[in-house]
N, C-alpha and C positions, 0 to 999 in steps of 0.2 A: 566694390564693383558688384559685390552680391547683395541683392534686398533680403527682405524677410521673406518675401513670399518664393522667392526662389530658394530658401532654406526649406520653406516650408513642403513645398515640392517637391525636391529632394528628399526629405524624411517621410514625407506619403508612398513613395515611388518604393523605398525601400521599406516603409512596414510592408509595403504589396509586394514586392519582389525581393525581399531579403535574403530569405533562405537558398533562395536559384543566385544572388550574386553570390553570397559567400561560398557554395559549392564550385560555381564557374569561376569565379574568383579565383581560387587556389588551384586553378589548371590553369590560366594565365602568367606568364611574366610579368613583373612591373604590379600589377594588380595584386599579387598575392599579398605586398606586402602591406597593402594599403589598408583591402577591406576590411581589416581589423577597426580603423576607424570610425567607418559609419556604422559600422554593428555594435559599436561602444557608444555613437552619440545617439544612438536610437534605442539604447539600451533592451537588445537583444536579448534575449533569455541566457545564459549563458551553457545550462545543455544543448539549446539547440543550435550556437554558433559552436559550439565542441564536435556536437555531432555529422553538422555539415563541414567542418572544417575537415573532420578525418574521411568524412566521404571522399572530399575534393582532393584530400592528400593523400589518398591511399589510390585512386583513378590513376592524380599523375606519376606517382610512384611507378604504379603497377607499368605504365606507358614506357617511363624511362624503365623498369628492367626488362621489358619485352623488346625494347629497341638496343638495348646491351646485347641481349640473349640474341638479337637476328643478325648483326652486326659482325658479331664472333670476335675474331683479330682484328676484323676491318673500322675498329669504332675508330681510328687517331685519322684515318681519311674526311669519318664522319663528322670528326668534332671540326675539323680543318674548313669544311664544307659551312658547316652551322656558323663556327669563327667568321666567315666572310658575310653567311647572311646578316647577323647581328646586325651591323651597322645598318641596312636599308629596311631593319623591323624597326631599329630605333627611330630612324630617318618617317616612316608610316607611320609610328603613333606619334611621333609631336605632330606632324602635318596634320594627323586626326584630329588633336586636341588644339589646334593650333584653328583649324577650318571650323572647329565645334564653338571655339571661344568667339571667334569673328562673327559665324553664325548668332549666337545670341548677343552680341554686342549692335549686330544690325538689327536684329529682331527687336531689341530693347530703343534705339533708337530712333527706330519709326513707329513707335508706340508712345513715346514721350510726345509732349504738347510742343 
């Protein structure tokens, strides 16, 4: 379903925006564990995906102990809370990736002969 030029694309996009995904990257769920990938098929520097990977890791660290720290004893309300959101983040990004895929699959379509 992929051509070349949409590989090629993809790897333009991310020699331009590498460094900002793999930061943003590693504050996302689901993403963190990915971006490893393109940064290996685009063969990244490897200081520089170390360096932004501890930036992005050290952000969302720092997030989760600040949200520990404001929470006190009340984090098992909190987790309970998030526990319920889960399911409708998950349900959001396949619909993203889901509405992303159809989008290029029309776009490709009405482009063919």
């Amino acid at each position: 379903m992929l051509t070349e030029a949409d590989l090629d694309r993809s790897q333009a996009w991310f020699d331009r925006h590498g460094r900002l995904a793999v930061l943003i990257g590693r504050l996302a769920p689901l993403v963190r564990s990915l971006v490893s990938i393109p940064a290996g098929v685009t063969r990244m520097p490897l200081l520089t995906f170390t360096l932004y990977t501890a930036i992005g890791s050290a952000l969302w660290n720092a997030v989760l102990i600040g949200a520990g720290w404001a929470l006190g004893s009340r984090w098992r309300e909190a987790t309970e809370l998030v526990e319920r959101a889960d399911v409708w983040i998950y349900v959001a990004v396949i619909a993203a990736v889901a509405a992303a895929f159809g989008a290029h699959r029309i776009r490709r379509a009405r482009s063919d002969p």
